[in-house]
gemmi code that builds the backbone of each chain (N, CA, C; Angstrom):
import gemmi

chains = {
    "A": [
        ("UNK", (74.836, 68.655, 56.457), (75.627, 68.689, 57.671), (74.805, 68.127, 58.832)),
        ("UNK", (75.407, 67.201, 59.348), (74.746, 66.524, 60.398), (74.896, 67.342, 61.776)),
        ("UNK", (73.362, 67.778, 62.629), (74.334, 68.452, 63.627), (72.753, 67.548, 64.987)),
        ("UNK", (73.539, 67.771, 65.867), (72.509, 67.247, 67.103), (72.587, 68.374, 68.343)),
        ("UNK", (71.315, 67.891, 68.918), (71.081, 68.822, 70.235), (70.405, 68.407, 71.180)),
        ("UNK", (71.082, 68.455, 72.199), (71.007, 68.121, 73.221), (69.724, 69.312, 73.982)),
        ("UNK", (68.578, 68.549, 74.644), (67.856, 69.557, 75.528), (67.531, 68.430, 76.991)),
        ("UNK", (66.689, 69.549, 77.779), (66.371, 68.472, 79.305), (67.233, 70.471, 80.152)),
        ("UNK", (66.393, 69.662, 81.241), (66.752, 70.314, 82.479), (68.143, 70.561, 82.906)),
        ("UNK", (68.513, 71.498, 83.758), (69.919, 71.411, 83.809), (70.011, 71.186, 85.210)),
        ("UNK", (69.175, 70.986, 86.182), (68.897, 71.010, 87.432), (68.308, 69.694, 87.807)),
        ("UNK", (68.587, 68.513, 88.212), (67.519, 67.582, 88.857), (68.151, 67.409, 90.733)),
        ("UNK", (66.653, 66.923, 91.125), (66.911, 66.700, 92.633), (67.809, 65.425, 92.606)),
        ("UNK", (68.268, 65.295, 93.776), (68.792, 63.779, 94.055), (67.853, 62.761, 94.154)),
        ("UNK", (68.056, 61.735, 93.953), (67.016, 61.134, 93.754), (65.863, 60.714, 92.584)),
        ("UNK", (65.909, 61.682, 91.886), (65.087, 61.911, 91.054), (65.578, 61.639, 89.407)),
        ("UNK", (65.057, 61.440, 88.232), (65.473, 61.047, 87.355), (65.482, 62.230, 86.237)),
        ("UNK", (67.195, 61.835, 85.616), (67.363, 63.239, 84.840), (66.646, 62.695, 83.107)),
        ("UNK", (66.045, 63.562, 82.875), (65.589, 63.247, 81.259), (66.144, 64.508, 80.420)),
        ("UNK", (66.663, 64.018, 79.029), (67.481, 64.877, 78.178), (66.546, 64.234, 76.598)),
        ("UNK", (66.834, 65.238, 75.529), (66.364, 65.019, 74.541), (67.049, 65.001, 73.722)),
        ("UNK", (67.735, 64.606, 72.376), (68.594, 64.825, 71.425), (67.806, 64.975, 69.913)),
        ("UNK", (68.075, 66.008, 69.519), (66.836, 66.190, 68.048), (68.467, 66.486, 66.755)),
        ("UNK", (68.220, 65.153, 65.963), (69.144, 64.967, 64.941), (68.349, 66.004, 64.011)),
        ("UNK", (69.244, 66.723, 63.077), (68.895, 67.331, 62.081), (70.043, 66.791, 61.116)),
        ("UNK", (69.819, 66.863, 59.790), (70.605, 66.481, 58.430), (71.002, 64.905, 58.456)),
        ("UNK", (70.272, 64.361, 59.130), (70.311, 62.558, 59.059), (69.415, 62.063, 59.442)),
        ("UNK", (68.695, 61.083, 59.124), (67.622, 59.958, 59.796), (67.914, 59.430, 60.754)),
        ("UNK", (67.431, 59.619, 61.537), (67.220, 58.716, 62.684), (67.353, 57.323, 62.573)),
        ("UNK", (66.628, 57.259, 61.162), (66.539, 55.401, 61.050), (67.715, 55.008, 59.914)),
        ("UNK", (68.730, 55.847, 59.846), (69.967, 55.705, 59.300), (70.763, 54.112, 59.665)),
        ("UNK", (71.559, 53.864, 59.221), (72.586, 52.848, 59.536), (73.517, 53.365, 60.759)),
        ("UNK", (73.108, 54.673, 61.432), (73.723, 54.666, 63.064), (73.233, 54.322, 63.939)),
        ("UNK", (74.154, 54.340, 64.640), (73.402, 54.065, 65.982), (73.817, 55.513, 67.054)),
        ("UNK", (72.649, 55.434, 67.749), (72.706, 56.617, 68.384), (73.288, 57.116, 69.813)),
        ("UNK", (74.265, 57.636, 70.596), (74.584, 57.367, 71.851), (74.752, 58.621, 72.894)),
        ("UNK", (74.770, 58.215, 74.118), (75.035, 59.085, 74.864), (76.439, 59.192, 75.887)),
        ("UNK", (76.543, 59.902, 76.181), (78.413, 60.004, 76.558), (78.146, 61.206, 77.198)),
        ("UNK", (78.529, 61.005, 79.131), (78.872, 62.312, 79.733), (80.216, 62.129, 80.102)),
        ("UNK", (80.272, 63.600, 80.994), (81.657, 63.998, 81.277), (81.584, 64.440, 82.506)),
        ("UNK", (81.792, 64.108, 83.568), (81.933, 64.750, 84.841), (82.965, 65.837, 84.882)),
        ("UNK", (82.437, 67.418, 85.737), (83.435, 68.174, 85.429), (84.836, 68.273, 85.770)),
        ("UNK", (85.394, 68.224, 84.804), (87.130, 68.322, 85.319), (88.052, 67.033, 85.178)),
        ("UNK", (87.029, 65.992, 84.004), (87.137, 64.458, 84.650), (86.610, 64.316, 82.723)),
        ("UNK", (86.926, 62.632, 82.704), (86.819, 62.083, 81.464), (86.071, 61.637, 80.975)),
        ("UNK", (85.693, 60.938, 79.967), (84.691, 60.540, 79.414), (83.986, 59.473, 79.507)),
        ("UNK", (82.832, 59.014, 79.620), (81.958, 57.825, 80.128), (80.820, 57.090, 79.066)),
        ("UNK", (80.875, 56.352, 78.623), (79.811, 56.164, 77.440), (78.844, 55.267, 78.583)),
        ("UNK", (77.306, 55.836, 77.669), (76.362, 55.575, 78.840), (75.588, 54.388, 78.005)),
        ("UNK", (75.245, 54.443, 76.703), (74.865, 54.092, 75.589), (74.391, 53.966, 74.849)),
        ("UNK", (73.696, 53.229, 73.890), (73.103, 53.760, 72.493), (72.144, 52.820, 71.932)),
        ("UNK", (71.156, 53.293, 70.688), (70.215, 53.062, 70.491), (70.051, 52.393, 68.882)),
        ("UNK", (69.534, 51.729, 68.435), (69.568, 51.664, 66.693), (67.749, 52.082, 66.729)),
        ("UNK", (67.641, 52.597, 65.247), (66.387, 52.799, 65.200), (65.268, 51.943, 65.585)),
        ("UNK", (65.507, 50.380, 65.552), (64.217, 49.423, 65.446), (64.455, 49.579, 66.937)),
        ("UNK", (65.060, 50.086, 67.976), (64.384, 50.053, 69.175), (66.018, 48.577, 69.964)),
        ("UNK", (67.166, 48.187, 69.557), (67.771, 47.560, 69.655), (68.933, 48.912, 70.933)),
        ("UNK", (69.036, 48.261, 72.183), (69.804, 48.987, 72.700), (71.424, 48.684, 72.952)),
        ("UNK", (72.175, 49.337, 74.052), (73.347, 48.556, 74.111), (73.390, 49.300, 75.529)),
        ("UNK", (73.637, 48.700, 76.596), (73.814, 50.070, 77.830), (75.432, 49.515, 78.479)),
        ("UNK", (75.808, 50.628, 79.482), (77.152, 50.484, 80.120), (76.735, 49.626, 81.088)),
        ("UNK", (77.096, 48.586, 81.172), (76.643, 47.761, 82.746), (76.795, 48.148, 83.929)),
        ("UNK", (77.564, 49.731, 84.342), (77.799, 50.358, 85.230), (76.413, 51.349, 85.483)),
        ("UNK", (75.655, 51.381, 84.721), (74.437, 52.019, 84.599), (72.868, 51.707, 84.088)),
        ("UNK", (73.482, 49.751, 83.837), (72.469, 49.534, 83.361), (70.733, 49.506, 83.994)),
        ("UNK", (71.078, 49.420, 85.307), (69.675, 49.476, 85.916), (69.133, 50.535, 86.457)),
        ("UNK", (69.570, 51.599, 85.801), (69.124, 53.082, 85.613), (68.879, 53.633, 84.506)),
        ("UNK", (69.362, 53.122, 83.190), (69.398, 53.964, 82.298), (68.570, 53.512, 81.127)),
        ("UNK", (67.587, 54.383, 80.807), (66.821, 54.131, 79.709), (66.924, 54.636, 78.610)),
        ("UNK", (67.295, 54.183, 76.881), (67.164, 55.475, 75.887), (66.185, 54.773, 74.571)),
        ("UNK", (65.599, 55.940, 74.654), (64.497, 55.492, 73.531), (64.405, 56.122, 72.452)),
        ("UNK", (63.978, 56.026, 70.977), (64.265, 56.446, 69.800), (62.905, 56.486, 69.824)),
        ("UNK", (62.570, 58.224, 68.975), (60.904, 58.843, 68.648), (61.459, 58.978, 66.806)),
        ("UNK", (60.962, 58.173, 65.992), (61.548, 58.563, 64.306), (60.766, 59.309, 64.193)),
        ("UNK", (59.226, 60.019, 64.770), (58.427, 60.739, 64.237), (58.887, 61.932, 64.420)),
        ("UNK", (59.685, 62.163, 65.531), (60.158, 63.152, 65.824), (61.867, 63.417, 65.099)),
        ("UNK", (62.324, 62.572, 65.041), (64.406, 62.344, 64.676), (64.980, 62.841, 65.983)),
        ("UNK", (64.344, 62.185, 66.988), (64.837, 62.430, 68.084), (65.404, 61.129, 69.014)),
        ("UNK", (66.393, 60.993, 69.637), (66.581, 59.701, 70.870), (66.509, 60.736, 72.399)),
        ("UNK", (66.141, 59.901, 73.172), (66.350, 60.331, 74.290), (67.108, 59.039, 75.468)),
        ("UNK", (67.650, 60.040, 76.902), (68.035, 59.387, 77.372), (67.023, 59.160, 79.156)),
        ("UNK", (66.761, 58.720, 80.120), (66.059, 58.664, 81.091), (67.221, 57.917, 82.192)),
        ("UNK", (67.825, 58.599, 82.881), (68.653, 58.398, 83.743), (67.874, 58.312, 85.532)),
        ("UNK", (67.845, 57.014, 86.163), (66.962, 57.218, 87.413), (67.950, 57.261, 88.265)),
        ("UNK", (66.951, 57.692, 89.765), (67.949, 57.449, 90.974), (69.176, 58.168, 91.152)),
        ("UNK", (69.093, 59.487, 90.392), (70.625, 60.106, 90.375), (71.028, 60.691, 91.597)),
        ("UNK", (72.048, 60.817, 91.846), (73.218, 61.352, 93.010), (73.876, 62.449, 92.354)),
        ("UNK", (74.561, 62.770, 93.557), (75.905, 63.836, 92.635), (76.234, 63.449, 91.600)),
        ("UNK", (76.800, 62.210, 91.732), (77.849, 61.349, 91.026), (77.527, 61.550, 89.977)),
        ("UNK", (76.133, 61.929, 89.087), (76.017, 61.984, 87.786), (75.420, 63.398, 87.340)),
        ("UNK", (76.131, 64.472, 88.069), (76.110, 65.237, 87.614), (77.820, 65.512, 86.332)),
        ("UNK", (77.372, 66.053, 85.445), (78.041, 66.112, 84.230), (77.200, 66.560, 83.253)),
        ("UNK", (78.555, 66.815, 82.126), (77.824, 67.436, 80.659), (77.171, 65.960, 80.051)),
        ("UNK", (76.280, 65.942, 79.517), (75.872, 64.914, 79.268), (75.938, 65.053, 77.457)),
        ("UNK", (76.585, 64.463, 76.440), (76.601, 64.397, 74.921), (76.275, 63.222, 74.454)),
        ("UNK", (74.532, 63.778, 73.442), (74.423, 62.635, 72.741), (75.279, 62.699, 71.296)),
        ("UNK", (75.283, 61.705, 70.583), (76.476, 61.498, 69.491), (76.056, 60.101, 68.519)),
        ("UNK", (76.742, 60.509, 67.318), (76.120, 59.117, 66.853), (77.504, 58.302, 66.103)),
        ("UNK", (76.911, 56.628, 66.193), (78.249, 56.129, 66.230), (77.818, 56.043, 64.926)),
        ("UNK", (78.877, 55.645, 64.331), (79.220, 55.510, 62.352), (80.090, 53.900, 62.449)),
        ("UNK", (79.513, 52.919, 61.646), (80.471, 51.875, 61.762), (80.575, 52.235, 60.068)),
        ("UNK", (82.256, 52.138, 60.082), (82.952, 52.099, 58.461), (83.718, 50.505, 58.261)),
        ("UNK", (83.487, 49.756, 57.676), (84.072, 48.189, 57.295), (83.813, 47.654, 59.041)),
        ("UNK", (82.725, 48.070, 59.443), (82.784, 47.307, 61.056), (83.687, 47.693, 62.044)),
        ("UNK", (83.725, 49.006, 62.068), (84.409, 49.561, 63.096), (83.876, 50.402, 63.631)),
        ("UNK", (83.580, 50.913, 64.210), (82.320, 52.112, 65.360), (83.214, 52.556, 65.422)),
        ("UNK", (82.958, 53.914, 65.333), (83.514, 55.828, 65.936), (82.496, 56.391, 66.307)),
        ("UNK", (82.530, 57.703, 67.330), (81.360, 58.308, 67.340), (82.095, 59.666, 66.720)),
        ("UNK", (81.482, 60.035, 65.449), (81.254, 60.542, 64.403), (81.160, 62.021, 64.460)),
        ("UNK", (79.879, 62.559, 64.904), (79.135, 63.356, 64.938), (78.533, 64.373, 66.605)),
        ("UNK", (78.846, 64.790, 67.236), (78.751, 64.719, 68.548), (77.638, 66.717, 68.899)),
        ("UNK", (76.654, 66.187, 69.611), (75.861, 67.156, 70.110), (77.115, 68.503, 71.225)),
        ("UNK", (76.459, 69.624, 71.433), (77.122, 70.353, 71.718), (77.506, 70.027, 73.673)),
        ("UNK", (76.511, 69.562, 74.098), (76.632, 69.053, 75.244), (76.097, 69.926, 76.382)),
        ("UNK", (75.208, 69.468, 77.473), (74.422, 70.164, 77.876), (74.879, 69.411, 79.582)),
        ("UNK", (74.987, 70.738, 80.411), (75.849, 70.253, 81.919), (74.145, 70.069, 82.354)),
        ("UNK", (74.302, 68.930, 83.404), (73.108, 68.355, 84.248), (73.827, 68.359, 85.589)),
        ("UNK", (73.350, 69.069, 86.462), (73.445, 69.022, 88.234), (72.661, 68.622, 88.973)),
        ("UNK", (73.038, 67.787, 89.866), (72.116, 67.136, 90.238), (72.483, 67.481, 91.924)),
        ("UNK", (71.510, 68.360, 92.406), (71.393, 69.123, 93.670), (69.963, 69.659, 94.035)),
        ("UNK", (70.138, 69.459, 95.465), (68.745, 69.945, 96.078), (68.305, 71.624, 96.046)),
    ],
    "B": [
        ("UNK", (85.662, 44.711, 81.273), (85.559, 45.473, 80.839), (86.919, 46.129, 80.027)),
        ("UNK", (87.297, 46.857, 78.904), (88.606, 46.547, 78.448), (89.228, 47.785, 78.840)),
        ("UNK", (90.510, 48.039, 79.683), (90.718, 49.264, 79.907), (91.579, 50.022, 79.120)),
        ("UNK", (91.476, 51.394, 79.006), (92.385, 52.294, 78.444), (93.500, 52.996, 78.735)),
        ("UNK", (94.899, 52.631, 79.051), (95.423, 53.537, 79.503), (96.599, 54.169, 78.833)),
        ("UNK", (96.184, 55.482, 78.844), (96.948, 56.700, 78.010), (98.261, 57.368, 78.671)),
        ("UNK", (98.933, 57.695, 78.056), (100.600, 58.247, 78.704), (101.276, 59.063, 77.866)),
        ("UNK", (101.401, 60.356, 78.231), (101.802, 60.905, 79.782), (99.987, 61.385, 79.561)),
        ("UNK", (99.653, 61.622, 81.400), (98.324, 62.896, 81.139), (98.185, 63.562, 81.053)),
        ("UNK", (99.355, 64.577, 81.300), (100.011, 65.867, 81.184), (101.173, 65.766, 80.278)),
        ("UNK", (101.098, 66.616, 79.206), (102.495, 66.957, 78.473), (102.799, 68.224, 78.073)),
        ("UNK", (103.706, 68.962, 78.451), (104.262, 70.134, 77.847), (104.830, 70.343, 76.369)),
        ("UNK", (104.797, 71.387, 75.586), (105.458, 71.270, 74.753), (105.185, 72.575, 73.438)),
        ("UNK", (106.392, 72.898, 72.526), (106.363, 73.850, 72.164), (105.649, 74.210, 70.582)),
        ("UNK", (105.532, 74.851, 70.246), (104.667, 74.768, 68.520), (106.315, 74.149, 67.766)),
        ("UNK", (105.488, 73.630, 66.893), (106.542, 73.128, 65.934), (107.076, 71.820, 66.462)),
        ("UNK", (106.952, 71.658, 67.752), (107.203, 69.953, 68.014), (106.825, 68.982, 67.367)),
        ("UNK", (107.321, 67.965, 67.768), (106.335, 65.990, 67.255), (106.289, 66.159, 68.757)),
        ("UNK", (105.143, 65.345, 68.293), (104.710, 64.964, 69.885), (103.957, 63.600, 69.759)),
        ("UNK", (103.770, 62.443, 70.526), (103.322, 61.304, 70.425), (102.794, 61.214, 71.576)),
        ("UNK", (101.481, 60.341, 71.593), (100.819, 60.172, 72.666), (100.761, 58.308, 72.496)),
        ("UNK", (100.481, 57.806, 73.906), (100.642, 56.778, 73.716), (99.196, 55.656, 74.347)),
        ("UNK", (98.475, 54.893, 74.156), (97.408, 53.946, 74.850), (97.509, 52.873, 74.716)),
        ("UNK", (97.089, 52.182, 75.890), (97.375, 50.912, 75.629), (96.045, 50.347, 76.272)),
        ("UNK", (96.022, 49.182, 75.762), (94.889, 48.581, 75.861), (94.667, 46.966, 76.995)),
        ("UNK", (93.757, 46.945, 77.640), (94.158, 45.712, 78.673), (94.380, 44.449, 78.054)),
        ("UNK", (93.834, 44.209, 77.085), (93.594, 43.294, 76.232), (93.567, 43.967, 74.543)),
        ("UNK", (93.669, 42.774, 73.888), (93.917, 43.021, 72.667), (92.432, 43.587, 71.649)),
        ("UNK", (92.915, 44.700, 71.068), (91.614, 44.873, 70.845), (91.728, 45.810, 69.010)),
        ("UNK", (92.870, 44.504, 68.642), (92.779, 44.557, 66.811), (93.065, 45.987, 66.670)),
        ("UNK", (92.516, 46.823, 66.128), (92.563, 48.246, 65.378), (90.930, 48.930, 65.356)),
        ("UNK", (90.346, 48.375, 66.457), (89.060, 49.049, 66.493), (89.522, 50.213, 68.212)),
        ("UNK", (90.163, 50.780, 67.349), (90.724, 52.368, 68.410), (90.770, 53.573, 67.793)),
        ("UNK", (89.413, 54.333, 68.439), (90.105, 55.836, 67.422), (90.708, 57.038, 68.572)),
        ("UNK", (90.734, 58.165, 68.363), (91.451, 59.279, 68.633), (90.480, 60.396, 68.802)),
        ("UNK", (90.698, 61.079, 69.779), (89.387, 62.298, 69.556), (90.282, 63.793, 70.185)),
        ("UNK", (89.956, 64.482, 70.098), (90.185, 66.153, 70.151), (89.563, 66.905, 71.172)),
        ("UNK", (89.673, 67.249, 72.270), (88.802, 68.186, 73.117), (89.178, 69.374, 73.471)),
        ("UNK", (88.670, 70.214, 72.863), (89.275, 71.866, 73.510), (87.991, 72.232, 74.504)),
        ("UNK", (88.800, 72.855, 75.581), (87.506, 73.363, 76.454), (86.181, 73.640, 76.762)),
        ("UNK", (85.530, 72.794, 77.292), (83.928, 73.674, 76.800), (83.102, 73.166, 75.771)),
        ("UNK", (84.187, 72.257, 74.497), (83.925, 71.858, 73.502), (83.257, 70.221, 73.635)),
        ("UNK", (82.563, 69.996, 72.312), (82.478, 68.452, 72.088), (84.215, 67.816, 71.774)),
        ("UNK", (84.539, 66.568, 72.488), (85.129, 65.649, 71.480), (85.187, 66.272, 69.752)),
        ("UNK", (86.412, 65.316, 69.367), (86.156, 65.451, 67.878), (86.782, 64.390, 67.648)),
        ("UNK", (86.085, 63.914, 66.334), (86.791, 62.976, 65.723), (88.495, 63.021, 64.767)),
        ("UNK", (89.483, 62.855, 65.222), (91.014, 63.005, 64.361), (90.755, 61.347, 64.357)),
        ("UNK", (91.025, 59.986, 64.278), (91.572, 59.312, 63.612), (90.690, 58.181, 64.058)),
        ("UNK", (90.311, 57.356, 63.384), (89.339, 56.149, 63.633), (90.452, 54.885, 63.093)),
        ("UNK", (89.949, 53.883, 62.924), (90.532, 52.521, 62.909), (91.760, 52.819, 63.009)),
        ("UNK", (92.448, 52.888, 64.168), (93.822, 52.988, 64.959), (94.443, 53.846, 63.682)),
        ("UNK", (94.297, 53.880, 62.458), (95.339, 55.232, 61.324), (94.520, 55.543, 60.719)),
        ("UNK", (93.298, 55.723, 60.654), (92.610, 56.484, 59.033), (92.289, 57.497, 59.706)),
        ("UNK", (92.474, 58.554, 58.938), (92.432, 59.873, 58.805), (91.051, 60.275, 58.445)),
        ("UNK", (90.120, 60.854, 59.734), (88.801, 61.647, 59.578), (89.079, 62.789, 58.667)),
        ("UNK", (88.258, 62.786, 57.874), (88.008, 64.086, 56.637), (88.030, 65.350, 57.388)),
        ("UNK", (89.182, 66.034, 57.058), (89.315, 67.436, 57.257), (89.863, 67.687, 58.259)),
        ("UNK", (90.472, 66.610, 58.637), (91.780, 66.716, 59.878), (93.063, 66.713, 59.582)),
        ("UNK", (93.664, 67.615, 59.956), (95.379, 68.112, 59.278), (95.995, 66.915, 59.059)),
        ("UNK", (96.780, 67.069, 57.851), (97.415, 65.515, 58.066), (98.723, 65.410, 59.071)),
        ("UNK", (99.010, 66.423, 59.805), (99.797, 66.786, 60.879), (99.632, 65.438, 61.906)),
        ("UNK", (98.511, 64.965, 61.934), (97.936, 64.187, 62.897), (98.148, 62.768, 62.346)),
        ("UNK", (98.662, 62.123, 62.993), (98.433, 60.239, 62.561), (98.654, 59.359, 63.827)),
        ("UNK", (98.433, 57.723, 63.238), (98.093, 57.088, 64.315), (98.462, 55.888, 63.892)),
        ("UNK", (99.397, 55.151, 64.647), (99.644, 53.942, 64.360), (99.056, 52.822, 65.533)),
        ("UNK", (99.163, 51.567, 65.234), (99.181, 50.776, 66.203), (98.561, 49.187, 65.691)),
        ("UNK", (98.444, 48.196, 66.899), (97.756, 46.989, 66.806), (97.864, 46.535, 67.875)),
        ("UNK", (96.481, 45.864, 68.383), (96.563, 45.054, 69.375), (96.461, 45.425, 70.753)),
        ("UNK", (97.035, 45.797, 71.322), (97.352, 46.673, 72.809), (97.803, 47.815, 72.523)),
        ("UNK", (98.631, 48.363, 71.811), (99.677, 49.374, 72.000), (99.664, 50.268, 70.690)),
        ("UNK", (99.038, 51.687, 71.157), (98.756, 52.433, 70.001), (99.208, 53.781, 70.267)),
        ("UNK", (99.764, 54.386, 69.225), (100.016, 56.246, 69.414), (99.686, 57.228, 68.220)),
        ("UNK", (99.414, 58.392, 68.716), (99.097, 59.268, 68.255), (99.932, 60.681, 68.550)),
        ("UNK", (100.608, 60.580, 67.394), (101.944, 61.469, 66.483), (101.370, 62.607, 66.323)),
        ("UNK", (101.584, 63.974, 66.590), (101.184, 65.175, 65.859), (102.559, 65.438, 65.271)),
        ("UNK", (103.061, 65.839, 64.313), (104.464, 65.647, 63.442), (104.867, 67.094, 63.865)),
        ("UNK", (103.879, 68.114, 63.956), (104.262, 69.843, 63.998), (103.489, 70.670, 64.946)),
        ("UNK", (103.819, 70.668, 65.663), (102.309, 71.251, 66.953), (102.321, 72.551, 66.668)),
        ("UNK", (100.980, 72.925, 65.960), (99.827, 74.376, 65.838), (99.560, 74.613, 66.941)),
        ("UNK", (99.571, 76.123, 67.139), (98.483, 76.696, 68.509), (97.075, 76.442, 68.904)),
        ("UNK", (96.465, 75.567, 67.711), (95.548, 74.979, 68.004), (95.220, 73.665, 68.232)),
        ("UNK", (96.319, 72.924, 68.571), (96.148, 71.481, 68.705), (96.769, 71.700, 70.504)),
        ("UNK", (96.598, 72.171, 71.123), (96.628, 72.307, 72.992), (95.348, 72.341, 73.121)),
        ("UNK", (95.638, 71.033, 73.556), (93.878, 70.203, 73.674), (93.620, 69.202, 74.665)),
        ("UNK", (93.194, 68.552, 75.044), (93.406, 67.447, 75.629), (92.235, 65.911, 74.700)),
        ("UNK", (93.297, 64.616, 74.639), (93.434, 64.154, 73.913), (93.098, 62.426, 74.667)),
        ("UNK", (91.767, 61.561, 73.436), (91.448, 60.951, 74.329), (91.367, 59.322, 73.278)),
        ("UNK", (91.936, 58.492, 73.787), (91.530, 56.974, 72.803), (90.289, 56.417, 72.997)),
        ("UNK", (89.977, 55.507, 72.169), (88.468, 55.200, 72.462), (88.657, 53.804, 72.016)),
        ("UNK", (88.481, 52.569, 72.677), (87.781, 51.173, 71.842), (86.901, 51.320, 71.791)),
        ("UNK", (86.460, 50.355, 70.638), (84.875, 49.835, 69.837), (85.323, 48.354, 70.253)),
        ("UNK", (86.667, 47.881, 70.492), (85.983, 46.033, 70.505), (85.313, 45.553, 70.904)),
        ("UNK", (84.968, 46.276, 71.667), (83.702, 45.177, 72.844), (82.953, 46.333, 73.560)),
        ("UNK", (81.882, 45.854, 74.145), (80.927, 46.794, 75.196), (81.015, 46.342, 76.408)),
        ("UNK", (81.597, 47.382, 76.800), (80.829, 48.946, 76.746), (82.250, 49.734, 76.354)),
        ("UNK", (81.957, 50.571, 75.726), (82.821, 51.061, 74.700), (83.436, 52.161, 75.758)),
        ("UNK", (84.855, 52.070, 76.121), (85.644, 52.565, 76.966), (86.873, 53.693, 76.322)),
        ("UNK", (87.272, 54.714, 77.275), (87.970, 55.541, 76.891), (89.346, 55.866, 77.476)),
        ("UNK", (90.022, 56.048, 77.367), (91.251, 56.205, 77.880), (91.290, 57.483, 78.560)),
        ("UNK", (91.951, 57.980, 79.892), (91.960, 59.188, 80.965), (92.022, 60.542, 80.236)),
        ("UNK", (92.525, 60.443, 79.356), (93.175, 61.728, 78.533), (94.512, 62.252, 78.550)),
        ("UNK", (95.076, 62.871, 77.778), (96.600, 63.374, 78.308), (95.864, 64.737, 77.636)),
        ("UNK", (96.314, 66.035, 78.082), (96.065, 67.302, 78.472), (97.635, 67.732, 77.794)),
        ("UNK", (97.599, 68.247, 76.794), (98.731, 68.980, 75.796), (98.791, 70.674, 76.230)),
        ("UNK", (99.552, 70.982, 76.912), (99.805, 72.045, 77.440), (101.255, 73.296, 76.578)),
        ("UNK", (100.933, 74.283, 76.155), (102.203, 75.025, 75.634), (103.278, 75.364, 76.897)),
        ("UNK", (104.412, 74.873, 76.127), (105.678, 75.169, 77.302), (105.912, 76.696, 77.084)),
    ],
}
model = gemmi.Model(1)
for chain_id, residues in chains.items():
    chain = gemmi.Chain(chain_id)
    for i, (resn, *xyz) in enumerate(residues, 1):
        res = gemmi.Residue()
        res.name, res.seqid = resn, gemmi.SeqId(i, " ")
        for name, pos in zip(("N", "CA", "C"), xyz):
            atom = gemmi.Atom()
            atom.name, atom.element = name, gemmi.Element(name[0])
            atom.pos, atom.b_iso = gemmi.Position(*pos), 0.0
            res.add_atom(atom)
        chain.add_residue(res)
    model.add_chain(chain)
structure = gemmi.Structure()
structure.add_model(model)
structure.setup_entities()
């Protein structure tokens, strides 16, 4: 059973950059997924931020691309995400998740329990 | 960027209904659309990937047709546990976009 978890602070200043951890258990890291992140602002819908393949190959939202960093540890079976410069605006549950392509089609599959990040002084 | 838009966002409705949800897409975007599940508090879930295949261990209550722009998602018999709110997703292109949600409410 594939399950993921989400860790990191639940508190960052404005300004300041939120870091989260995701530790896969019952799959490799260096699997044929790819790995992603997806928040939710509260009360509000879903946002894909984006994702990782093991050799270090990324994909980001261009709405976030010059903030957002995610990096894959295989020693660990962990990805993480490094979000800079945050505002309110990105406060949300933040879920990492992993995509599954079946005959070349991406789903995200598998999804962490999801961990709220506020971002206040 | 390709947009999603889902209809109604709000729907009422009673157990034992059909109920259909509907998304459409800005552009054409083949059958790389799936379907996801959100109850409160909860992760997403996966109900239906390539616009109709059926994720393992999802009622077959649930299906999904479509192509191209214009796709829906049928619950044939509404359970007390399918008042959820309910969300489409493309894969055609990046950055992989989601539709607003429609919010399934018991009448």
């Amino acid at each position: 059973q594939v399950q993921l978890q989400e860790s990191g602070p639940g508190l960052v200043k404005p300004s300041g950059t939120l870091s989260l951890t995701c530790v896969v258990s019952g799959d490799s890291i260096s699997s044929i997924n790819w790995w992603s992140w997806v928040r939710q602002p509260p009360g509000k819908g879903l946002e894909w931020i984006g994702e990782i393949f093991h050799i270090g190959t990324t994909n980001y939202n261009p709405s976030l691309k010059s903030r957002v960093t995610i990096l894959v540890d295989k020693s660990k079976n962990q990805f993480s995400l490094k979000l800079s410069s945050v505002t309110a605006a990105d406060t949300a549950v933040y879920y990492c998740a992993s995509l599954y392509y079946y005959d070349g089609l991406p789903f995200f599959h598998h999804w962490g329990q999801g961990t709220l990040v506020t971002v206040s002084s | 960027d390709i947009q999603m838009t889902q209809s109604p966002s709000s729907l009422s409705a009673s157990v034992g209904d059909r109920v259909t949800i509907t998304c459409r897409a800005s552009q054409s975007i083949s059958n790389y659309l799936n379907w996801y599940q959100q109850k409160p508090g909860k992760a997403p879930n996966l109900l239906i990937y390539a616009a109709s295949s059926l994720q393992s261990g999802v009622p077959s209550r649930f299906s999904g047709s479509g192509s191209g722009t214009d796709f829906t998602l049928t619950i044939s018999s509404l359970q007390p546990e399918d008042f959820a709110t309910y969300y489409c997703q493309q894969s055609y292109s990046s950055p992989r976009t989601f539709g607003q949600g429609t919010k399934l409410e018991i009448k």
